[in-house]
N, C-alpha and C positions, 0 to 999 in steps of 0.2 A: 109533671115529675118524671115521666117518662125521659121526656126528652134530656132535663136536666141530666138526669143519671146517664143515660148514653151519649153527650157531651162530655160529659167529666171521664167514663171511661175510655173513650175514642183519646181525650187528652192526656190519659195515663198510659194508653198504650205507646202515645205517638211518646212521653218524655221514657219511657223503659227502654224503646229504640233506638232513641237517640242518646241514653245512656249506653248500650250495647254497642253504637258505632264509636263513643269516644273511647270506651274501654280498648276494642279494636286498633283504631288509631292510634292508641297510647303505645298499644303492644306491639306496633309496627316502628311507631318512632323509638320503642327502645332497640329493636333490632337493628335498625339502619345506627343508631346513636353507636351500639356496639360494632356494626362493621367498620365506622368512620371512624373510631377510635382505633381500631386493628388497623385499618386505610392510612392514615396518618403515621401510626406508627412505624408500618412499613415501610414506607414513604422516606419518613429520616431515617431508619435505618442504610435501604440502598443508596439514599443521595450521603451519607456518610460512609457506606461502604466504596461509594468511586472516588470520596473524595483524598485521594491519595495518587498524584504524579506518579510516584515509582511504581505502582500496583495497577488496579482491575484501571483505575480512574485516569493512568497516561493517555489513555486514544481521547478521553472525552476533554481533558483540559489543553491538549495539543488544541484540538476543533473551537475549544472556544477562543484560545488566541487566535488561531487561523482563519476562520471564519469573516468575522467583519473584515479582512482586508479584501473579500470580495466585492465587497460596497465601503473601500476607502475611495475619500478626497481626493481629487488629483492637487498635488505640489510642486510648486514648478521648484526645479535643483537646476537650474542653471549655472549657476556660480560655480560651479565645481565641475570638474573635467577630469577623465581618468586616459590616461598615456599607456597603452599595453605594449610592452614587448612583446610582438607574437612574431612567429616564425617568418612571417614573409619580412619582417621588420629584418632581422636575423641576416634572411639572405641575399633582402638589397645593400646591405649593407658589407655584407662578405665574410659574416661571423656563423662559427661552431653553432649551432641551439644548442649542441648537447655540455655548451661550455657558459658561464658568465660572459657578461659581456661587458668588454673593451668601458673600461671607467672614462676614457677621454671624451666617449659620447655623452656621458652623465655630464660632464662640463660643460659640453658643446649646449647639453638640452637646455644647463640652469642658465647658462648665457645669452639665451633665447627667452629665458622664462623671466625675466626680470622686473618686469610688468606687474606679475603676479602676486598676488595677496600673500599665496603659502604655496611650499610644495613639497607635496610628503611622499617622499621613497617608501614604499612596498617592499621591497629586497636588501637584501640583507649582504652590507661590505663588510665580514668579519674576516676573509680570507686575505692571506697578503696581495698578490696582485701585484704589476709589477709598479715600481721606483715612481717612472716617471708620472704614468696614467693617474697614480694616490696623489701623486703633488699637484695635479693637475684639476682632479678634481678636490682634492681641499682648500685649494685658491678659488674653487668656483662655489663653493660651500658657505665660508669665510665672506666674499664679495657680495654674496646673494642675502645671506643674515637672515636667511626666512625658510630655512630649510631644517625636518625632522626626518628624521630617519631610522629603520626598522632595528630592533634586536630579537634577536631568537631565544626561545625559552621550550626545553624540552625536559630533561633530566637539570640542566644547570642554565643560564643566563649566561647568553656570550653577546657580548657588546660591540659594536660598530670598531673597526681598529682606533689604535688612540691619536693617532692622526686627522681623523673624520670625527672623533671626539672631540677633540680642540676645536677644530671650524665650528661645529655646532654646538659645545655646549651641554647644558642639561636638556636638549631638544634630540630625545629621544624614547623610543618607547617598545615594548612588547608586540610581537603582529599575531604571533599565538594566542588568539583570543578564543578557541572552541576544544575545550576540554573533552565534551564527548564524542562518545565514539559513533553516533548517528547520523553527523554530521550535518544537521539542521543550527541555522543562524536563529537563535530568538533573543537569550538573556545578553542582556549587553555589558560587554567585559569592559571593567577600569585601569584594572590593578591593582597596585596601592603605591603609599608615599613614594618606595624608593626604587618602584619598578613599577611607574606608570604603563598603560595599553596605547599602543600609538594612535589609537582615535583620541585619548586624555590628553597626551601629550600635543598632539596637532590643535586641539580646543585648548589648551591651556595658550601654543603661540598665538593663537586667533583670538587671544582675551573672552572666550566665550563665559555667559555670566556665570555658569556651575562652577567652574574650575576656580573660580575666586571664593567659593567656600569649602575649603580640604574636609571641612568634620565631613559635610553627603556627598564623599567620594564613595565609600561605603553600600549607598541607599540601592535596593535593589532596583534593574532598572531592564526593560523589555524593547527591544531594540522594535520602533517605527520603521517600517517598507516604505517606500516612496513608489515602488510600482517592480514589474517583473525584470528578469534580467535585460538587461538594453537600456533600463529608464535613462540611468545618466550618460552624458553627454561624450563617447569613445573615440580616441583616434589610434592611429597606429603611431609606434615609437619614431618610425621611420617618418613619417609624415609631420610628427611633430617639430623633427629637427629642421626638415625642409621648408618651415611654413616661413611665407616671410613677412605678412600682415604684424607690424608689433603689437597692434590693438587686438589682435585675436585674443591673449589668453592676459589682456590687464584686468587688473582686479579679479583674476579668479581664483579660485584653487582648487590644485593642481594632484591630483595622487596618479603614482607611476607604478609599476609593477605590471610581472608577467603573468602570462594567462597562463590556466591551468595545465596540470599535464594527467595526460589521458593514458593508461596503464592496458587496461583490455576493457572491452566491452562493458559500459555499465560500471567501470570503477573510476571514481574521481577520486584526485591525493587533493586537489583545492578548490575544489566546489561543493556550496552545501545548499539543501534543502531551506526552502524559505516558505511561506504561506501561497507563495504564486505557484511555487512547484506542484500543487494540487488540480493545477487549471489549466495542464499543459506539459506533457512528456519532455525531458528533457530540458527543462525551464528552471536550472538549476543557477546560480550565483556564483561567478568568483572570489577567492576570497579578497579581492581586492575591492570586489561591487562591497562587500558585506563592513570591512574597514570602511568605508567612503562612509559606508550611511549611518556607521556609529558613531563616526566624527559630525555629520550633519546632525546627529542626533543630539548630542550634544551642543553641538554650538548654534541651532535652533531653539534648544530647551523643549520639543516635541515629542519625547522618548514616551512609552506607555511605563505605567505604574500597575500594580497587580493590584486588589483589593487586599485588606489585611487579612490575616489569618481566621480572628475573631470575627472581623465582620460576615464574609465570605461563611462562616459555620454560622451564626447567626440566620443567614440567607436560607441557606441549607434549611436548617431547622423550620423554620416559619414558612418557608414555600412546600418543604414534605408537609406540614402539619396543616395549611390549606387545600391542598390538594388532593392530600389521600384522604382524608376527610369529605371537605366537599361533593367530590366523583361518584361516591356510594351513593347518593339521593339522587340518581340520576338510571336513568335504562341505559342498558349496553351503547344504541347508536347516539341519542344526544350524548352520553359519554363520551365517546369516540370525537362527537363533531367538537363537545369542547375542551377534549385532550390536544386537537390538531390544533386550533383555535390559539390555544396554551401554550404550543410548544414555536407556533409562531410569532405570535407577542411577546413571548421571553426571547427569541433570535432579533426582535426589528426592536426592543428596547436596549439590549445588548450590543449592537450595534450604532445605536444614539449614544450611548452611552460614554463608548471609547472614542466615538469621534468628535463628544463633545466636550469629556472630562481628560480625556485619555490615561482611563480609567476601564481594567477589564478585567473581568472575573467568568468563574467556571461554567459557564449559565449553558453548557451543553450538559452538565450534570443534572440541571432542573429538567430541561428540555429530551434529553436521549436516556435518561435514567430514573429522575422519581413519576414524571407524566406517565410514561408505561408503565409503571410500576403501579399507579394509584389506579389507571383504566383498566389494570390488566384484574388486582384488587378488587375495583366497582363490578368489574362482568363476571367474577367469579362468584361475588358475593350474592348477585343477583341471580343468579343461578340457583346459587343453593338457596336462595328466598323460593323460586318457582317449584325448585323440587319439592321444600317440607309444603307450601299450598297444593302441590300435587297431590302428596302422598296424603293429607288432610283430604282433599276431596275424596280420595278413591277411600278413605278410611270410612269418610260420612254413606259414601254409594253401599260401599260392603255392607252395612250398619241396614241399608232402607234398600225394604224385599223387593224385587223386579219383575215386570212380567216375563215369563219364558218364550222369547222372538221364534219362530223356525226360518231359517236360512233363506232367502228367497232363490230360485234357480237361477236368476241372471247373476247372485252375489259369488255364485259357484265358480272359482276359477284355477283352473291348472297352474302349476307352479312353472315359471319360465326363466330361465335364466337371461340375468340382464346384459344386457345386449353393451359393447364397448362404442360411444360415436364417437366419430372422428371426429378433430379438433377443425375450425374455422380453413384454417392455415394448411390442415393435410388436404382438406377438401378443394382448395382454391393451388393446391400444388398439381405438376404436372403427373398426367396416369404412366402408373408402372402395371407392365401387363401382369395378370395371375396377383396382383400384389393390391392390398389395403394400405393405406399409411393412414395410421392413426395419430401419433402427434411426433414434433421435434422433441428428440431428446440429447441432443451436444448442437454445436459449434465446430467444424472442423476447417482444415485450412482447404480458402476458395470454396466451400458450399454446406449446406446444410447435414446432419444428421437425421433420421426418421426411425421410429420403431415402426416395420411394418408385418401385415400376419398374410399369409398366403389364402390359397382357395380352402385348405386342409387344417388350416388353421394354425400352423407354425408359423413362427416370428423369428423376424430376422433384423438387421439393420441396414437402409439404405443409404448411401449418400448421394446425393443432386448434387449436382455441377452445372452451372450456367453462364454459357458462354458472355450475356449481357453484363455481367457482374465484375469482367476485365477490362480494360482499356484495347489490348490488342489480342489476336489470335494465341501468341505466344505463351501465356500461362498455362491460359485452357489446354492446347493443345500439349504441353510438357504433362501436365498432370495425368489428363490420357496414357499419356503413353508411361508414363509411369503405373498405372495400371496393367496397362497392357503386360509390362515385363512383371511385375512382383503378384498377377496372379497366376500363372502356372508354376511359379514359385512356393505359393502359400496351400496350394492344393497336395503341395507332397512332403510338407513338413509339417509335423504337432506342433511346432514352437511357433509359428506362422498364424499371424491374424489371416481364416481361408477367407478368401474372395470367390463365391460363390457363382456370380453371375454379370456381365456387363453389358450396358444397352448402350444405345447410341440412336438419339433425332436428331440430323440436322439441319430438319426443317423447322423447327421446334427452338433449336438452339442452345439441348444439353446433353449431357451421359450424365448417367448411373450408374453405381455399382452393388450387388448385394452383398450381404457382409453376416458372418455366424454375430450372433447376437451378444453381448457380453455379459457376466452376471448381475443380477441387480443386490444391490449396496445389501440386501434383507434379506430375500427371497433367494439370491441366487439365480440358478435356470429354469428356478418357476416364477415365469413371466405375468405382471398383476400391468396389465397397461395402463390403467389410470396412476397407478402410483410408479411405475417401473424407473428408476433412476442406475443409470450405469456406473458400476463399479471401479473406478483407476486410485491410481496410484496417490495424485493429488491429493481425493476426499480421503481416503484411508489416512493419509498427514494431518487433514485438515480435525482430525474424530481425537488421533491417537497424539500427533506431534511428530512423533518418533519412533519408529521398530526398533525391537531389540537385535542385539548383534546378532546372534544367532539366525535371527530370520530375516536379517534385511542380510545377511551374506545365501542364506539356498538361494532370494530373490535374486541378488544379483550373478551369482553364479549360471542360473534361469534364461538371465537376460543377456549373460556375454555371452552363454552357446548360442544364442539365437542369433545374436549378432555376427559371431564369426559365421555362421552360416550365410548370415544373408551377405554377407562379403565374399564367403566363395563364390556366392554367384554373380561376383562382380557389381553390386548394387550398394548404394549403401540409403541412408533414410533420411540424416538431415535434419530429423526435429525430434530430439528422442528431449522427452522432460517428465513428471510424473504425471499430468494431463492426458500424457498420451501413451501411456502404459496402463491398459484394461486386465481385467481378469474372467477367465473363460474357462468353465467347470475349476474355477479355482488356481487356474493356471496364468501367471504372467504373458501377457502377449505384445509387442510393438502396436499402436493403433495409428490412425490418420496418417496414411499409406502414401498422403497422396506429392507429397514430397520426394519420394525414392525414385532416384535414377542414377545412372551411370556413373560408379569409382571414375575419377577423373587422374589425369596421371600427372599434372601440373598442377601446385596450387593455382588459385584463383580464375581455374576454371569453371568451376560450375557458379552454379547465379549465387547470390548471396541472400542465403533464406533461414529460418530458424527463428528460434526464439532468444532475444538478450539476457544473457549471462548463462545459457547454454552452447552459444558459440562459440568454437574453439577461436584463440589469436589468429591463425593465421585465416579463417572461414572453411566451409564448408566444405566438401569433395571429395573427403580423402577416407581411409580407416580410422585412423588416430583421433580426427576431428568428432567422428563418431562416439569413438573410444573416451574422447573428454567430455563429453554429452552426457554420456552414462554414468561418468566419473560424478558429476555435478549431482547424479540424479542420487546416485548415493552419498552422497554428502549432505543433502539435505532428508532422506527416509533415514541418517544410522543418527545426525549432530540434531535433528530438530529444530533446522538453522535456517532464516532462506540460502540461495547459491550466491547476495550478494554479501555474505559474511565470510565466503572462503576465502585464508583458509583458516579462521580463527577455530578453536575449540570451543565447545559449552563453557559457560562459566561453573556450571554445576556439576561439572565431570566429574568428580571423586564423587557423586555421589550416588551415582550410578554404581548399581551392583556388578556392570559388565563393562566396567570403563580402562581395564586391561585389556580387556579383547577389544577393544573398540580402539586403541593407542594401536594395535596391530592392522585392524582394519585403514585406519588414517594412514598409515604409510602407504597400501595400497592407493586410497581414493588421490593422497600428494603425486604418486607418478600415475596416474590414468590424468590427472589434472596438471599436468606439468607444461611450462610453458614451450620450454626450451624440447621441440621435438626428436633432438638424438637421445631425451633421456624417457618423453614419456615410452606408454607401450603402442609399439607397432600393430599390432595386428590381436584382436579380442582374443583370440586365446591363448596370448599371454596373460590376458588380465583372467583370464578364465582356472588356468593354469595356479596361481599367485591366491585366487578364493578358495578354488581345492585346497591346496594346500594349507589357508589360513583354516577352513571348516575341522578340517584333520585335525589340527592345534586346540580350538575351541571347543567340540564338541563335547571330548571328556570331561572337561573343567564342566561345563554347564549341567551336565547329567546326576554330578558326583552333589 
C-alpha cells in the first residue's frame, strides 16, 4: 500500500507540473500572439505608408523599377541605327553648331537611306529655312515614303512646316516625351489620337501589332532598357552621308538626331537618367537613345506593365501581415538571418518576375521597408520579453532571504577609467611622433583624415598623405606645397582652419599635417573618441535641410571675410562645398586645405580640381571661380535644394515665414553664381559687402 500511494502521488506531482508548464506556455504564446498581432500591424502600416511615389515611398518604387535591370536579358537591337549630328559632324562638313543644319544634307542622307525599313528625324524643321534646301528635301521626303518626323510641344504644338507636311503626311509625332523635371526616362509616352509621340507614330509606320488597336493607346506603359548608353548601334552624321556600302543600312531603322548640349558642369538640356545611370557616373542617355527605345518598345511589344493598383495593396497587406507576424516567434539573430534571407528572395523573385512577365511592382517596399520594420518589431519586442523575465526574476530573489557574502579582497578593485584602443587601421598606419591616432574620422582629398591625442592628452586632426596613392610625383608634391604656403597663413588668422604642425618621411613615402580639431556634431570641443563625429556644413543639411535666412546669411557673411582674406594672400582653395566647411568652437571655417595654391592670372591655368556642380564655367584659379563655389554652397544651406537644381526656387516658398528675405538673398546667390564673368562679383568682398548690407535689411524684420 505504501508503494501504491507513493506511485500515485509521484504521478500527481509529475501531472501538477506539467499542468504548471502548459499554463506557462500558454502565457507565452499569448504574449508573442499579442506582439505578432502589433508586428503585422506595423508592418502594413509602413509598407502602406511608402506606398506612395510622390511621398516617403519615391526612393523605394524608383529601386524597384531600377533594380532588376541589373540582371536584364541582353537583346540584341541591331535593326536600328541612330545617325548623331555631333559637332565633328558640323565641322567636316563646314557648318555653324551653333546653327541648324543645311537641310540639303537631310536629302543627301534620305538618298542614301533608301534601303531602309524607316527613318525617323529626331529634329525638328518648324523654321523656315531657306527656298531651295525645303524643296529639296521635300522631294527627298516624298521619294523616300518612309520617313516621320519630329514636332515640338511646349506651351503649344508646332508642327513640321507644311511643306514637309505634305511629303509626309500624318507621319508625324511629339519628341517631348518627359514632362518631369528629374529628368529620368521611365513611363513611356504615347500621346493621344491627334498628337501621337514620335515613337507611336514611327510604330504605327512600322505596322507594329499595338498601334493597330487605338482603344490601349491609353494603357500605362514603363519604357524596357535594352542596356546603358552605347547599347544601340551609333554613327556620326558625317559618316553616314560618306558610306558607300548600300547594304549597310537595308532593312534597318534609322533615327537621326543631335546629341545633347552641355550648358555647365553637370547640367544636361537632353539627357536623362535611366536605371544604368546607377551603375556608372555619367552614364546618362540621349534623348534621342531614350525615343529609339520607346519605338523598339513598342514595335517589339516588350514594354514593362506595372502591377495594378489593387493588386500591388493586396501584396502589401498579406506580405506586412506575414512578416511582422511571423518575426516575433523568433530571437533577435535568427530574426535577422531570416529578415536578410527575405529581403533577398523578395529581390531574385522580383526579378523573375519582370523578366518573365514583364511585369513589376514595388517589392523594394516589401524588402527596404516592412522587413525592417517587422525585425526591427521582433527585437524590440523581445527585448521587452527579457526585461519583464528579468524583473520577475529579481522580484522572486527579493522575495527569498540571502546569505550575507563579505567581499573577497582579490574582488576589491579601484575604479579606472576606460582606456580609448585604437582602431585596427590607426595601428597598422604610419607613426606620427608625440601623436596617438586612434581612428579615421573623414575622407579628404588625396589622403586620410585621423583623430589623434597627443602625449598630454589633447586631440587634434591629422591628415596622411601618401605618396603611393598617385600615379606621379606631381599631386603629391602640389598638395605639399600647398601646405606649405596656407600654413603660416592659417596661424595668424581666427577665420583660418590652423595648421599646427607638418612632417615629412621620405623614406617612408608620406607627409602629414596636424590640424585644430573640429567640433563634434553633439558634444562640440568635448571630444568622446569612440563616438567623436565631425561637425560641417553638409551633416547640418543632411539633420535640418535648410537654414533660416537669417543664419545662413552671419554664415555666409563668416565665410566671404575669410575668403577675401585668403585672396589677399594671393591663394585661393578650389574645393569650397558644404563637406568642406567645419565648425570650430562654433565658428565656420574652410577645411581640406589641401587643394589651395596660387591665384593664377590666366584662366585655365591651374589644374582642373574641385567638385561637379561646384565648379565655376570657366574652372578653377581665379577669385570669382572661388566666389561661385560659395555662391552654390549657399544655395543649397538657404533653398534646401541640391546645387544641381540651380537656379530654380522651392516649390514651397511662400511658405516659408522668411521667404522675403530669402527673394533678397537670391539675388545675391544669382550674381556670385553668374555665368557671364563681367557680371558676376570679382573679388569676395564684394559679395561680403552685398550680405552686410542684406543682414542690415533683415534683421529688424526678424526681431520685431
Amino acid at each position: 500500500m505504501v508503494i501504491r500511494h507513493g506511485f500515485w502521488y509521484r504521478r500527481f506531482e509529475w501531472i501538477s507540473d506539467f499542468q504548471i508548464r502548459i499554463m506557462g506556455l500558454k502565457t507565452k504564446l499569448t504574449a508573442n500572439m499579442r506582439n505578432g498581432v502589433i508586428g503585422a500591424a506595423l508592418s502594413v502600416f509602413c509598407g502602406l505608408l511608402f506606398w506612395n511615389p510622390l511621398g516617403l515611398g519615391r526612393g523605394f518604387v524608383r529601386l524597384s523599377y531600377d533594380l532588376p535591370f541589373r540582371f536584364s536579358p541582353k537583346v540584341n537591337v541591331d535593326k536600328l541605327i541612330l545617325i548623331t549630328m555631333d559637332e565633328v559632324s558640323y565641322r567636316n562638313l563646314g557648318e555653324d553648331y551653333d546653327k541648324k543644319l543645311d537641310r540639303k544634307y537631310h536629302a543627301e542622307l534620305l538618298d542614301k537611306l533608301t534601303e531602309a525599313q524607316l527613318v525617323v528625324f529626331d529634329t525638328f524643321f518648324s523654321d523656315p529655312g531657306s527656298k531651295a534646301s525645303n524643296e529639296e528635301l521635300a522631294r527627298a521626303l516624298k521619294t523616300h515614303g518612309r520617313v516621320v518626323l519630329a514636332a515640338d510641344r511646349e506651351k503649344r504644338t508646332i508642327l513640321p512646316l507644311g511643306i514637309f507636311q505634305k511629303a509626309v503626311g500624318s507621319n508625324w509625332g511629339i519628341a517631348r516625351m518627359l514632362p518631369a523635371s528629374d529628368r529620368e526616362a521611365r513611363v513611356l509616352f504615347t500621346g493621344t489620337a491627334d498628337e501621337p509621340s514620335l515613337a507611336w507614330a514611327a510604330a504605327s509606320l512600322a505596322h507594329a501589332r499595338i498601334t493597330q488597336s487605338p482603344e490601349r493607346r491609353m494603357d500605362e506603359r514603363w519604357i524596357r532598357h535594352y542596356g546603358p548608353h552605347g547599347t544601340f548601334t551609333n554613327i556620326s552624321y558625317f559618316s553616314a552621308l560618306k558610306e558607300k556600302d548600300p547594304a549597310f543600312f537595308q532593312n534597318k531603322i534609322i533615327f537621326v538626331g543631335g546629341r545633347p548640349d552641355i550648358v555647365l558642369v553637370g547640367e544636361k538640356t537632353d539627357e536623362f537618367r535611366t536605371p544604368y545611370t546607377r551603375w556608372g557616373e555619367g552614364n546618362w542617355s540621349s534623348g534621342l537613345e531614350v525615343v529609339a527605345t520607346m519605338f523598339l518598345n513598342l514595335y517589339r511589344g516588350d514594354w514593362l506593365t506595372q502591377l495594378s493598383e489593387g493588386s500591388e495593396l493586396l501584396l502589401l497587406i498579406l506580405s506586412g501581415l506575414l512578416l511582422g507576424f511571423g518575426l516575433t516567434f523568433f530571437r533577435p539573430i535568427p530574426a535577422a538571418g531570416l529578415a536578410l534571407l527575405g529581403a533577398v528572395s523578395v529581390g531574385v523573385v522580383a526579378v523573375i518576375v519582370i523578366w518573365q512577365t514583364q511585369i513589376w511592382f514595388s517589392w523594394m517596399i516589401i524588402a527596404g521597408a516592412q522587413i525592417p520594420c517587422a525585425l526591427g518589431w521582433s527585437v524590440l519586442a523581445y527585448t521587452k520579453t527579457l526585461f519583464r523575465e528579468k524583473q520577475a526574476l529579481e522580484t522572486k530573489l527579493a522575495a527569498t532571504p540571502q546569505p550575507m557574502l563579505l567581499p573577497q579582497p582579490s574582488s576589491i578593485q579601484s575604479e579606472q577609467p576606460t582606456a580609448v584602443v585604437p582602431s585596427l587601421e590607426a595601428r597598422q598606419s604610419p607613426p606620427i611622433p608625440n601623436y596617438e591616432l586612434i581612428r579615421c574620422v573623414g575622407q579628404g582629398s588625396f589622403g586620410k583624415v585621423w583623430l589623434a591625442r597627443n602625449t598630454i592628452g589633447m586631440y587634434h586632426a591629422v591628415k596622411i598623405v601618401h605618396r603611393a596613392e598617385f600615379r606621379d610625383a606631381a599631386p603629391y608634391e602640389r598638395e605639399f606645397k600647398g601646405i606649405q604656403k596656407y600654413m603660416p597663413v592659417s596661424l595668424n588668422h581666427p577665420g583660418f582652419l590652423r595648421i599646427l604642425h607638418v612632417g615629412r618621411n621620405d623614406e617612408a613615402g608620406y607627409f602629414y599635417y596636424m590640424m585644430e580639431v573640429g567640433d563634434d556634431e553633439i558634444t562640440g570641443q568635448k571630444i568622446e573618441p569612440a563616438t567623436y563625429s565631425p561637425k560641417n556644413l553638409a551633416k547640418e543639411l543632411d539633420k535640418r535641410r535648410k537654414l533660416p535666412v537669417v543664419e545662413c546669411v552671419q554664415l555666409s557673411i563668416t565665410l566671404a571675410a575669410v575668403l577675401e582674406d585668403l585672396h589677399q594672400q594671393h591663394l585661393i582653395h578650389r574645393d569650397i562645398k558644404p563637406s568642406n566647411i567645419i565648425f570650430v568652437n562654433g565658428v565656420p571655417k574652410f577645411a581640406d586645405i589641401g587643394l589651395v595654391t596660387d591665384i593664377v592670372t590666366k584662366i585655365g591655368d591651374a589644374s582642373y580640381a574641385g567638385t561637379a556642380g561646384f565648379i565655376a564655367p570657366e574652372g578653377p584659379g581665379a577669385p570669382p571661380a572661388d566666389i561661385y563655389s560659395l555662391g552654390k554652397v549657399i544655395y543649397e544651406a538657404s533653398m534646401g535644394r541640391g546645387r544641381e537644381y540651380f537656379p530654380e526656387l522651392p516649390t514651397t516658398l511662400v511658405e516659408r515665414e522668411d521667404y522675403q528675405e530669402l527673394l533678397l538673398l537670391n539675388e545675391i546667390i544669382l550674381k556670385a553664381c553668374e555665368k557671364d564673368l563681367n557680371i558676376r562679383y570679382q573679388a569676395a568682398a564684394e559679395l561680403h559687402a552685398d550680405l552686410l548690407a542684406l543682414q542690415s535689411k533683415i534683421s529688424p524684420r526678424q526681431e520685431t
